[in-house]
VEXMAR-27918 format. One record per residue (C-alpha): x, y, z; residue in one letter; residue number from 1. Coordinates in nm, 3 decimals. Example, Ala and Ser with C-alpha at 12.3 -4.5 7.8 and 13.67 -1.06 7.14 Angstrom:
# VEXMAR-27918
        X        Y        Z  res    n
    1.230   -0.450    0.780    a    1
    1.367   -0.106    0.714    s    2
# end
This chain:
# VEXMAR-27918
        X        Y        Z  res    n
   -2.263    5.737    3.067    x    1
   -2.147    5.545    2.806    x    2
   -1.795    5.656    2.783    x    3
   -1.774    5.607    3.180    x    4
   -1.823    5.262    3.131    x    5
   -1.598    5.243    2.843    x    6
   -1.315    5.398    3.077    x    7
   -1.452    5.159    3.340    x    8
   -1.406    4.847    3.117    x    9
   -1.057    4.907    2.947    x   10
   -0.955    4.933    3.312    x   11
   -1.087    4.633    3.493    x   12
   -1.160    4.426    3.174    x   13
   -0.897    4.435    2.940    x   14
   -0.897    4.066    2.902    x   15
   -1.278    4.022    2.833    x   16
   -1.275    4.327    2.609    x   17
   -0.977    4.142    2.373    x   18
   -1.183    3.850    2.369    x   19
   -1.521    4.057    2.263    x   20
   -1.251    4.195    1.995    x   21
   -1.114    3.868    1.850    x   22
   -1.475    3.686    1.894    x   23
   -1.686    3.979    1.667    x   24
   -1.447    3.931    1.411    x   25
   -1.507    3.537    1.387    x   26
   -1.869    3.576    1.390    x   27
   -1.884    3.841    1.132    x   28
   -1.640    3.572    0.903    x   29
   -1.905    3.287    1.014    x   30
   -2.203    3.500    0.884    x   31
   -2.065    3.593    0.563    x   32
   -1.943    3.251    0.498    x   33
   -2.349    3.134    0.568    x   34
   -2.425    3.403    0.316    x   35
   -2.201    3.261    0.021    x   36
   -2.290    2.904    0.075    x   37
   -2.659    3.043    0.084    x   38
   -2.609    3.222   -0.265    x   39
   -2.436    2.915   -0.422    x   40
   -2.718    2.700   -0.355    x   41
   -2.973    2.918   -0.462    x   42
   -2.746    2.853   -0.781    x   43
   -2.784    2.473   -0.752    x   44
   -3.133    2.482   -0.689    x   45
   -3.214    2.702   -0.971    x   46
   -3.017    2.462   -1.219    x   47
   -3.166    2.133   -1.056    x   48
   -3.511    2.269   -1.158    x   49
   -3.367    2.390   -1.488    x   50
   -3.421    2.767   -1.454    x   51
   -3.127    2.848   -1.644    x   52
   -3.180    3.217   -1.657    x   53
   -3.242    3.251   -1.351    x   54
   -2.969    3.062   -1.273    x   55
   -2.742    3.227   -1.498    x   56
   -2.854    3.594   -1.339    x   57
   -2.769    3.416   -0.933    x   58
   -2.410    3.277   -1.104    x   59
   -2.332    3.635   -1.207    x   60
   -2.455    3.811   -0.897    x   61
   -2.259    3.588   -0.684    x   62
   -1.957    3.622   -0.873    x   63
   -1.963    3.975   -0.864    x   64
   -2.011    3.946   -0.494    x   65
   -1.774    3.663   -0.433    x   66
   -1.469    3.674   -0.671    x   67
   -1.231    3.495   -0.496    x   68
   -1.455    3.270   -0.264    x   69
   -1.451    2.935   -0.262    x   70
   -1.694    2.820   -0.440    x   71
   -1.608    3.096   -0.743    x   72
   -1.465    2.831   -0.983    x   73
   -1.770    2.601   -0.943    x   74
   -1.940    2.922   -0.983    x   75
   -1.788    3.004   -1.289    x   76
   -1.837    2.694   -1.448    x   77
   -2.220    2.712   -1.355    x   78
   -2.247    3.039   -1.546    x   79
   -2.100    2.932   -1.885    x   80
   -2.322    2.588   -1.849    x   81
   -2.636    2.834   -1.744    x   82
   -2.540    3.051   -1.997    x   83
   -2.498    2.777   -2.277    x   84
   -2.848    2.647   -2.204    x   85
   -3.010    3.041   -2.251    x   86
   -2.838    3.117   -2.598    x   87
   -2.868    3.006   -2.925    x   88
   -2.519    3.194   -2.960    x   89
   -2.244    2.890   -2.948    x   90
   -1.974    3.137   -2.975    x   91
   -2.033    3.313   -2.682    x   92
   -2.062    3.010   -2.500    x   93
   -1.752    2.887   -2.654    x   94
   -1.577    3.188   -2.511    x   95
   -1.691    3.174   -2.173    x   96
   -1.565    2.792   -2.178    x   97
   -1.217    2.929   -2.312    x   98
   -1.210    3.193   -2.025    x   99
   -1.277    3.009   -1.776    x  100
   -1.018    2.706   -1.919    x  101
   -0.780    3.026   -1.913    x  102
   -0.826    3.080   -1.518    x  103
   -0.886    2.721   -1.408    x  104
   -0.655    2.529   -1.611    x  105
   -0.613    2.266   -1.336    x  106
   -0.892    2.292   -1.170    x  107
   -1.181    2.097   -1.049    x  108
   -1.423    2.175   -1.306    x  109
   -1.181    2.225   -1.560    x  110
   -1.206    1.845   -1.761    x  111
   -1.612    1.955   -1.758    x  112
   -1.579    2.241   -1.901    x  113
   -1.278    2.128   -2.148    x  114
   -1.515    1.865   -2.297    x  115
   -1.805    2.138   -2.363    x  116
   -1.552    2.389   -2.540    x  117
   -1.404    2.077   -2.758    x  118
   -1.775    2.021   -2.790    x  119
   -1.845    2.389   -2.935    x  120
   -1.521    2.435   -3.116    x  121
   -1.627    2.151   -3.300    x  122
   -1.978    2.321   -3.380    x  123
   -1.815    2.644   -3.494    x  124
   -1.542    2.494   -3.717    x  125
   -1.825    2.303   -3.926    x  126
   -2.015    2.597   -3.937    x  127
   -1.812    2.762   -4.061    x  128
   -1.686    3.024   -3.770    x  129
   -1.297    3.051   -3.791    x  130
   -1.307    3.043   -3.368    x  131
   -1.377    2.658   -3.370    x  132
   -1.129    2.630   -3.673    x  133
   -0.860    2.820   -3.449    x  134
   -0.885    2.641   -3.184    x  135
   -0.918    2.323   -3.342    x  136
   -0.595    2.396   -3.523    x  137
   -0.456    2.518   -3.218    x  138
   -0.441    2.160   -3.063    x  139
   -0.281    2.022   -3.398    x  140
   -0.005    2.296   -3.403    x  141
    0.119    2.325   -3.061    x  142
    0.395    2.573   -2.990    x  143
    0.736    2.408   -2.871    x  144
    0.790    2.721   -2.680    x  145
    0.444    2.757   -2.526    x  146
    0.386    2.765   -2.159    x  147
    0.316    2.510   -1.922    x  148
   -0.010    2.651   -1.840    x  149
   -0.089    2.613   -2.258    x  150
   -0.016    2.301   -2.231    x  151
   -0.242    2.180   -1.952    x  152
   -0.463    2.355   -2.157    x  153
   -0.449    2.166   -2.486    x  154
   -0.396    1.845   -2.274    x  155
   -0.736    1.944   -2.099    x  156
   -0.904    1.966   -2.409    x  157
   -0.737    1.652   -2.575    x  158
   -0.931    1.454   -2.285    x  159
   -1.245    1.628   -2.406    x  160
   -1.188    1.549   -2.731    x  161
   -1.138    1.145   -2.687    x  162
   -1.465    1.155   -2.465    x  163
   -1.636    1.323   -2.729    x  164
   -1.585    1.073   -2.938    x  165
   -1.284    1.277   -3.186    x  166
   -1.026    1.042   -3.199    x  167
   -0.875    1.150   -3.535    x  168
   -0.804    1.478   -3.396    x  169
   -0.671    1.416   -3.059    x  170
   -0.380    1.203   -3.271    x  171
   -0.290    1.461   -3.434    x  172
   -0.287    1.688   -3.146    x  173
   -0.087    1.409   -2.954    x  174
    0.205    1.383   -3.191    x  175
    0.219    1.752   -3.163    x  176
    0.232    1.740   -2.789    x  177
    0.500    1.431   -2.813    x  178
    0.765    1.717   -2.979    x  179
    0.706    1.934   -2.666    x  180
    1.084    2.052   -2.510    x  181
    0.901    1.954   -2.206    x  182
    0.946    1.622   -2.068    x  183
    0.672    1.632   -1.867    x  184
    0.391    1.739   -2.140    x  185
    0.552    1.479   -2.342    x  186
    0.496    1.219   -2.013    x  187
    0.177    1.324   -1.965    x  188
    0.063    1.281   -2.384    x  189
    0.142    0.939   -2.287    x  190
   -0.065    0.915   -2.017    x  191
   -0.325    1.010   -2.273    x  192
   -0.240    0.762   -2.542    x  193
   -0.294    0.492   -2.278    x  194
   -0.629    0.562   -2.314    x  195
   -0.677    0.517   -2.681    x  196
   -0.582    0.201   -2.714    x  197
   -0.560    0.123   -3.100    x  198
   -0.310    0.075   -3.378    x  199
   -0.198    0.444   -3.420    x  200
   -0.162    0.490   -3.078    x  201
    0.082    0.151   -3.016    x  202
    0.300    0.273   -3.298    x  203
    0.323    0.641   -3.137    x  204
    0.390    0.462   -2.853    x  205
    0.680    0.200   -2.965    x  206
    0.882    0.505   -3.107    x  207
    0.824    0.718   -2.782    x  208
    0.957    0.380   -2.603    x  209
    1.240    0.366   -2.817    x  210
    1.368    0.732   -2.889    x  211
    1.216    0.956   -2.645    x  212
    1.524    1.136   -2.491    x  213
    1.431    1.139   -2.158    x  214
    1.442    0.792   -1.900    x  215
    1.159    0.892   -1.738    x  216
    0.897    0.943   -2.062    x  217
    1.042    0.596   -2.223    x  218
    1.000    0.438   -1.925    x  219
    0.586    0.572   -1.906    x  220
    0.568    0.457   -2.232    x  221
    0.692    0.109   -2.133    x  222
    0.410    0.081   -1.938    x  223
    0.224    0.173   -2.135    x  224
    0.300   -0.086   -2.396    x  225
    0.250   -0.364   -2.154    x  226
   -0.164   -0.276   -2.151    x  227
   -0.148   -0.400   -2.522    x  228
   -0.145   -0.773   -2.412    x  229
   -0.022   -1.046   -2.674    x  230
    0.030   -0.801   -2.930    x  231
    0.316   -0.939   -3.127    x  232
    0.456   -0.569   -3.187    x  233
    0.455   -0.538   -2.781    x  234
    0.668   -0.826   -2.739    x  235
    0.923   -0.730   -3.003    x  236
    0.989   -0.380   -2.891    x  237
    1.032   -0.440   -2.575    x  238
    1.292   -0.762   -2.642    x  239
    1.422   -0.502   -2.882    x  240
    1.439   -0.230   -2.609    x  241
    1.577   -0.485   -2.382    x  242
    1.892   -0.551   -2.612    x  243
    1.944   -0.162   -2.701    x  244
    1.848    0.020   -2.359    x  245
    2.145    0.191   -2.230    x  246
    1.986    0.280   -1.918    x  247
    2.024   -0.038   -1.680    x  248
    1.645    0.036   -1.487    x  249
    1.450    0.077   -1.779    x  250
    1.552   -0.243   -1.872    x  251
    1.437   -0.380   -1.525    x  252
    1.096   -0.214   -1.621    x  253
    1.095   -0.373   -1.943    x  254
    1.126   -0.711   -1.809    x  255
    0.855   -0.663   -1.541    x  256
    0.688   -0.525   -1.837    x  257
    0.732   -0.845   -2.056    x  258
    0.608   -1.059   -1.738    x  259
    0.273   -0.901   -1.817    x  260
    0.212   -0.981   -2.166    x  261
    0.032   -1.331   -2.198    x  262
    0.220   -1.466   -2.465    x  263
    0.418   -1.839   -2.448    x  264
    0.735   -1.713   -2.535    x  265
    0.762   -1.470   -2.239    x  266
    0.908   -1.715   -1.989    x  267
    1.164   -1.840   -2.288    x  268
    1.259   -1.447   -2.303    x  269
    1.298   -1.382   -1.938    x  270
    1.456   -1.719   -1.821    x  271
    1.745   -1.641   -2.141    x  272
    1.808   -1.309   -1.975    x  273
    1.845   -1.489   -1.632    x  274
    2.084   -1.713   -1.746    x  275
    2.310   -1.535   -2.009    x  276
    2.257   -1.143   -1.971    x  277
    2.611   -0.991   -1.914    x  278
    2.461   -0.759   -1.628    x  279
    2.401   -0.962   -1.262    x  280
    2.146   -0.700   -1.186    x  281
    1.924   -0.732   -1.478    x  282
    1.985   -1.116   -1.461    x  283
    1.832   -1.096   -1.106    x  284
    1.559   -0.866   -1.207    x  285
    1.431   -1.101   -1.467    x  286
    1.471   -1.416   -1.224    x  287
    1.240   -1.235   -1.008    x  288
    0.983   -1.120   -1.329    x  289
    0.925   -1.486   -1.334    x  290
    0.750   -1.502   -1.057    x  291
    0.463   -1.289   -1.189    x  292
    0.412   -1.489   -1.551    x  293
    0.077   -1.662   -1.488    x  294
    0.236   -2.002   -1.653    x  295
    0.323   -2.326   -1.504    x  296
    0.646   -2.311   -1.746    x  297
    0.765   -2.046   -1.531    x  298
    0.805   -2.231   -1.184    x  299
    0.975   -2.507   -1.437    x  300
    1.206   -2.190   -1.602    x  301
    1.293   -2.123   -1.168    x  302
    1.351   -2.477   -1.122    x  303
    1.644   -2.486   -1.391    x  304
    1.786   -2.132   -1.264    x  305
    1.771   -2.298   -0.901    x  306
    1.952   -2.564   -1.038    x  307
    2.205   -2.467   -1.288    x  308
    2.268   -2.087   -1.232    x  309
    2.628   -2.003   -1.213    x  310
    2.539   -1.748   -1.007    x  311
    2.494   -1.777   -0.595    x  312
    2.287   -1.481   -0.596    x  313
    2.080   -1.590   -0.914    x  314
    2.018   -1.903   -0.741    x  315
    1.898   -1.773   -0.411    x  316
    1.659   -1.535   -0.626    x  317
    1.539   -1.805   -0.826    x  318
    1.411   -1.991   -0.452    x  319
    1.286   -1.648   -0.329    x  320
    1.118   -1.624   -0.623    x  321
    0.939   -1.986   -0.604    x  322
    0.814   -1.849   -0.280    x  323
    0.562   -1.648   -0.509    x  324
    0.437   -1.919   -0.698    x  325
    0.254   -2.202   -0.513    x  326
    0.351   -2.474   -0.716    x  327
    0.336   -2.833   -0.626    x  328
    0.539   -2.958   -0.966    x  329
    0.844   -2.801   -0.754    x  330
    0.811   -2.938   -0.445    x  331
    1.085   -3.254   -0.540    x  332
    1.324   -2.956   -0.555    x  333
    1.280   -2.778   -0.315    x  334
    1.312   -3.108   -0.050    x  335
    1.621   -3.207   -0.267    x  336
    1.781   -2.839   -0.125    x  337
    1.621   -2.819    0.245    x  338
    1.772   -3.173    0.327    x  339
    2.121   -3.090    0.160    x  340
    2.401   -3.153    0.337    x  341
    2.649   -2.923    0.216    x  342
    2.860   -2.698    0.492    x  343
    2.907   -2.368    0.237    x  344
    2.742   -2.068    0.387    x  345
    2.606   -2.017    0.059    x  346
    2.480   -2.358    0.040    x  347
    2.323   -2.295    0.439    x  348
    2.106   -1.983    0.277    x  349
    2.004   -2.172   -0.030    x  350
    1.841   -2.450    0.207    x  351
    1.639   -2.174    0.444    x  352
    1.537   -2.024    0.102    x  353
    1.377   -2.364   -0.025    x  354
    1.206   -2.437    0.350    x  355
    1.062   -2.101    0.336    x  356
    0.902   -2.190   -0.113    x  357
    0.793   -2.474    0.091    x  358
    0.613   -2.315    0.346    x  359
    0.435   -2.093    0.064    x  360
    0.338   -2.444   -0.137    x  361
   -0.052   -2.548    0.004    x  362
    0.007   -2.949   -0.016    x  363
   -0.024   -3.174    0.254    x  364
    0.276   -3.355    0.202    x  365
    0.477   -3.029    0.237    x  366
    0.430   -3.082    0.644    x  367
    0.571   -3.458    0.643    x  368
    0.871   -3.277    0.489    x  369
    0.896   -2.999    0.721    x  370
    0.861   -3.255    0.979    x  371
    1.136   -3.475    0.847    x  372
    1.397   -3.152    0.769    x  373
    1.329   -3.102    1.195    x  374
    1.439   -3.434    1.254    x  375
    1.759   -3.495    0.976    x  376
    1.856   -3.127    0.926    x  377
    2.245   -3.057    1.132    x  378
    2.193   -2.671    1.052    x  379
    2.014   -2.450    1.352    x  380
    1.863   -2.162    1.141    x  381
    1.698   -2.409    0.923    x  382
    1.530   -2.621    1.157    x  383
    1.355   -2.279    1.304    x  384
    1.295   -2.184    0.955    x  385
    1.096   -2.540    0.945    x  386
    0.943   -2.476    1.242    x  387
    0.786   -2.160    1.147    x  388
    0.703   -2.277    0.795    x  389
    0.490   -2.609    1.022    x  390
    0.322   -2.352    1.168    x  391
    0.192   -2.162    0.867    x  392
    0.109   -2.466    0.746    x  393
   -0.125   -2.588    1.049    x  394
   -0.334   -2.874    1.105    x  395
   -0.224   -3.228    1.369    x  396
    0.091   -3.312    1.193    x  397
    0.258   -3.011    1.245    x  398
    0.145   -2.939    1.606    x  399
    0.275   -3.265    1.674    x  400
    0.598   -3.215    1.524    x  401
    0.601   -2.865    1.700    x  402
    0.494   -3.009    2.039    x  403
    0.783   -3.288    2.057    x  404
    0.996   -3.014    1.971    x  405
    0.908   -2.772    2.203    x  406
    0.964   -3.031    2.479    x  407
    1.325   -3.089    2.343    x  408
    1.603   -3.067    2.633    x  409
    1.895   -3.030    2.423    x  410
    1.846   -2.761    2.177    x  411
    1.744   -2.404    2.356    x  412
    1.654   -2.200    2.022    x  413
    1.472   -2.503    1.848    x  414
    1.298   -2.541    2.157    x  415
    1.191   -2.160    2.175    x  416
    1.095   -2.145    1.757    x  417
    0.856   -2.449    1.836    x  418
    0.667   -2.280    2.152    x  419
    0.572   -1.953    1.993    x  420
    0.519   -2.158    1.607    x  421
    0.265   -2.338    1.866    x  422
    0.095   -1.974    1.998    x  423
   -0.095   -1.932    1.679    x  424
   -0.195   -2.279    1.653    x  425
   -0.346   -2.399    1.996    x  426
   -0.647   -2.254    2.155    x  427
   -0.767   -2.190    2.499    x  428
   -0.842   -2.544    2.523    x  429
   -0.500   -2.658    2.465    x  430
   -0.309   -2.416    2.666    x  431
   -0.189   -2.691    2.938    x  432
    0.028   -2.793    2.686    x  433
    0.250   -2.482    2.745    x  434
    0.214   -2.540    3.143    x  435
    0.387   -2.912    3.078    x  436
    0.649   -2.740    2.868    x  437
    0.713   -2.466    3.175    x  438
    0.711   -2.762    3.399    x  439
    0.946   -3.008    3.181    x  440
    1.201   -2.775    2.994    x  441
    1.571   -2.689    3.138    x  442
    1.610   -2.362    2.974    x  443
    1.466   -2.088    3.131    x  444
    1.395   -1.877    2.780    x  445
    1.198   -2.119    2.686    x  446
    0.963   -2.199    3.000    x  447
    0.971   -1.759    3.027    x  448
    0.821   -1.828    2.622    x  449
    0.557   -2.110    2.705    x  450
    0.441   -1.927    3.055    x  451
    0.380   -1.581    2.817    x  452
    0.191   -1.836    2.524    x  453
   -0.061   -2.009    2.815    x  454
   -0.128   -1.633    2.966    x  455
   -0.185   -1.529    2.613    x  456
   -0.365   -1.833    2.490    x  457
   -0.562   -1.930    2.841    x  458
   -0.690   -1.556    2.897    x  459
   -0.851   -1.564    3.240    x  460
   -0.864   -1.898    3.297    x  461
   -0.504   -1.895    3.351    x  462
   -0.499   -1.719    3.656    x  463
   -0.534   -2.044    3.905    x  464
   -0.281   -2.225    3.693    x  465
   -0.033   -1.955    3.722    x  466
   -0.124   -1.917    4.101    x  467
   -0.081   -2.294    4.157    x  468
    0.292   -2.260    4.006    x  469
    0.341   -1.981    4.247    x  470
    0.256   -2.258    4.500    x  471
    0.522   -2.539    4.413    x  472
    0.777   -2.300    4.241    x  473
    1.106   -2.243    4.432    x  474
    1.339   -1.979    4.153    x  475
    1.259   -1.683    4.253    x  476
    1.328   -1.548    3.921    x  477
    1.050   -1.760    3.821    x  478
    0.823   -1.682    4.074    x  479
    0.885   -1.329    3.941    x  480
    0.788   -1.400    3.607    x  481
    0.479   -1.568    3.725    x  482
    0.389   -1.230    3.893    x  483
    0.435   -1.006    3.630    x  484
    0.222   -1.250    3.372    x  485
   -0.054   -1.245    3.644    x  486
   -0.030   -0.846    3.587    x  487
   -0.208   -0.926    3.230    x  488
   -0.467   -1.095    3.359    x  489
   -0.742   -0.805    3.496    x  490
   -0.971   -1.052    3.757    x  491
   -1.059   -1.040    4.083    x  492
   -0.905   -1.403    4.145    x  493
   -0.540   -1.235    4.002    x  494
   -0.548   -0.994    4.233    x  495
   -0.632   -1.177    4.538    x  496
   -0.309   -1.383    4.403    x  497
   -0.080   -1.094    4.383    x  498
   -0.241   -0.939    4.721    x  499
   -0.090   -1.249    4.890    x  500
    0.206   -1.232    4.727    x  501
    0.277   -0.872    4.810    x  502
    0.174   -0.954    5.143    x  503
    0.394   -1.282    5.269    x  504
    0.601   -1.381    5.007    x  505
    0.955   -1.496    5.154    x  506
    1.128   -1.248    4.940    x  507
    1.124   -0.858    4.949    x  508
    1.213   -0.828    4.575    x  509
    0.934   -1.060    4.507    x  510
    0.713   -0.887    4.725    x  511
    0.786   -0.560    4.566    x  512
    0.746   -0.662    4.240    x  513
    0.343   -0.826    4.353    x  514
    0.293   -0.450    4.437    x  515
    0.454   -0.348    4.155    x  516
    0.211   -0.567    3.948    x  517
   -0.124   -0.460    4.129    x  518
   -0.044   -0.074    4.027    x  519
    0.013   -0.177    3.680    x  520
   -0.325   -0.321    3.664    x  521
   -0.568   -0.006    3.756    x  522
   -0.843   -0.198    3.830    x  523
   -1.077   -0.141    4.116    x  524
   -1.024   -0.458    4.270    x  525
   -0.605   -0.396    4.234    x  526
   -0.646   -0.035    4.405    x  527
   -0.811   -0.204    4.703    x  528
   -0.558   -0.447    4.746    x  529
   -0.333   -0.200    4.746    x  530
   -0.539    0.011    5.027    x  531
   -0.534   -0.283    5.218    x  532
   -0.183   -0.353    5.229    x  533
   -0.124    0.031    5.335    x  534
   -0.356   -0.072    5.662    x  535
   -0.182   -0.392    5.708    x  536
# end
């Protein structure tokens, strides 16, 4: 019977028999996977309550069960702790640590279980057991040859040994490491002298800055240096480095690196190299490391470069630069550049770089000269540039001087800049403002600019405004626009608008478009109108 309904099946059901197929299979996987997370807690639960035999015994079963599961490093690790906390053996614990270091070398628990084998190595060695003394030695005498996986290994265990507490010895392992063929072991020793963070290490440090072949390793170092602070030694290497470095971005790094280190003579240093390095790039770079020395000598240092760089393009990264700082000492400057009156292109950048310092410096007289570049400046781009800068700024003064603006009739762009400086300013409250500029402007950009700021700015209650323009407006290309702003604004009273529109407008295009704008809305209300024009 049961065969004929096999047969039966594999001809009517192929399809639901594949699925039975592929489905068993996933179940199966599901229930074995409940099963291992099942036996690993048991683990957890047996160590939380400090059953470490027990615990030891479930780490062992589930290992054997489990080999390559996913939890089978944690696993691992759980049975050498367990099995650390059952014996009074610390070489056998030692060499479970070293195994499992030997098949997890990167992994998750590895840094635990590196800082209990530096832990029992250190046991051993003064106990006399020549296993702690190996591998104690081990770390001092590294291999050049050795393999990558070694030394993660040894760099594992160097981490161990700082948290324990065995400075002496990680230094010796570290200078070891530091002779590595490997750039990258050598990089990564680094890493690990950051951490130290005392004499021996800032001397292993300065030579690795120096004389370490590769870029890359001298340039980790470099860094490294700069965590040292005022330390006189810092400071000299890395002018030293800065006069010797062949390589033109580690010399960039050094510089940013020099920015950091609170001593006086930094901004002495970098503003020198701005002014008389041979190389434009690293002249620029260090104009720009000026920005980030916390010292009110270093907006004075910008203020010369602005001033009396040779350079155009040292010049313009001096004001950039300034932009950074916030400082009201250079404000005098600054004006003396946005209100020049020189016709050079160069000259025409230099000015929109000072207006945009200004706009960065918090001071309220920085508006009243914003306001007065608007009104003396001959040069477009930097009038905008002012504009914008008035409207970072905020407060009445500048939405005044951005409101007579706006309503200017004989500059288009200037006119435009000063409408949408004015979005972010003006509320919902204030949002007639940008129906008088519709109303009063010739240029059709900019009334298209201020009708898209009072939708934005008026929400909802813009609807009967923009309805009563429909009323009185005779462009059709502005009646257009009118319509599709109305489109944003999802109320009944908006749709009623358009409905009418779409309905007896003189113009078919118009028309069109009011149906147009009643699909692009969705709403209920919009779908009815839109019914209703169908029985019409």
């Amino acid at each position: 019977m049961q065969q004929q309904i096999r047969r039966l099946a594999c001809r009517v059901l192929p399809v639901f028999l594949l699925a039975v197929v592929a489905i068993e299979p996933a179940r199966a996987g599901d229930k074995e996977k409940a099963k291992q997370d099942a036996a690993y807690q048991q683990i957890q639960e047996l160590l939380d309550g400090e059953n470490y035999k027990q615990a030891l015994a479930a780490a062992e079963q589930f290992l054997k069960k489990y080999p390559d599961g996913k939890q089978a490093e944690a696993a691992s690790f759980w049975k050498c702790y367990a099995f650390q906390r059952t014996t009074k053996d610390y070489g056998d614990s030692f060499e479970c640590y070293q195994q499992f270091l030997k098949v997890y070398p990167d992994g998750k628990w590895s840094g635990d279980a590196a800082n209990e084998y530096a832990k029992l190595a250190k046991r051993l060695s003064k106990a006399g057991d020549p296993r702690g003394k190996a591998a104690l030695e081990s770390l001092r005498d590294v291999d050049p040859t050795s393999a990558e996986d070694d030394a993660d290994f040894k760099l594992a265990v160097l981490y161990a040994l700082l948290e324990s507490g065995d400075d002496e010895l990680a230094m010796q392992s570290i200078q070891e490491l530091l002779k590595s063929p490997d750039a990258d072991v050598r990089r990564r020793a680094v890493y690990v002298l950051t951490d130290i963070q005392d004499a021996a290490a800032l001397d292993l440090l300065i030579g690795v800055a120096k004389s370490d072949p590769d870029p890359d390793v001298r340039r980790h170092a470099i860094y490294a240096l700069s965590e040292y602070g005022d330390e006189t030694k810092v400071i000299d290497t890395m002018v030293a480095i800065m006069k010797s470095e062949g390589d033109i971005d580690i010399r960039r790094h050094v510089l940013y690196a020099i920015a950091e280190v609170d001593r006086p003579d930094v901004t002495q240093i970098l503003a020198d190299v701005a002014m008389k390095d041979p190389d434009l790039e690293l002249r620029t770079a260090a104009t720009y490391a000026l920005a980030e020395v916390e010292s009110a000598t270093a907006s004075k240092a910008l203020e010369k470069i602005a001033m009396e760089a040779s350079s155009f393009e040292i010049k313009r990264a001096a004001f950039y630069a300034l932009i950074e700082r916030d400082d009201t000492d250079v404000i005098p400057m600054l004006k003396k550049f946005a209100l020049s009156k020189e016709k050079s292109g160069e000259a025409k950048e230099l000015r929109r770089a000072a207006v945009y310092a200004l706009a960065e410096v918090d001071d309220p007289s920085v508006v009243s000269i914003l306001n007065e570049i608007v009104k003396t400046s001959d040069d477009p781009e930097v009038k905008q540039a002012a504009f914008y800068a008035l409207a970072e700024h905020g407060g009445p003064a500048a939405i005044d001087a951005l409101k007579a603006a706006a309503l200017d009739t004989t500059d288009q762009d200037l006119a435009l800049a000063a409408v949408y400086g004015l979005h972010d300013l003006l509320d919902g409250s204030d949002s007639a403002f940008f129906m008088e500029v519709y109303r009063k402007s010739p240029f059709e950009e900019v009334r298209r600019g201020a009708m898209h700021c009072m939708v934005d700015s008026g929400g909802e209650a813009s609807a009967p405004v923009l309805g009563a323009m429909l009323e009185t407006e005779t462009d059709n290309e502005q009646r257009r626009l009118i319509v599709w702003a109305l489109s944003d604004i999802h109320t009944d009273e908006s749709v009623a608008i358009l409905a009418k529109v779409a309905k007896s407008d003189p113009t078919r295009e118009t028309r069109r478009i009011a149906v147009q704008a009643l699909g692009a809305m969705g709403t209920p209300a919009a779908k009815k109108a839109l019914r209703d024009l169908l029985d019409d």
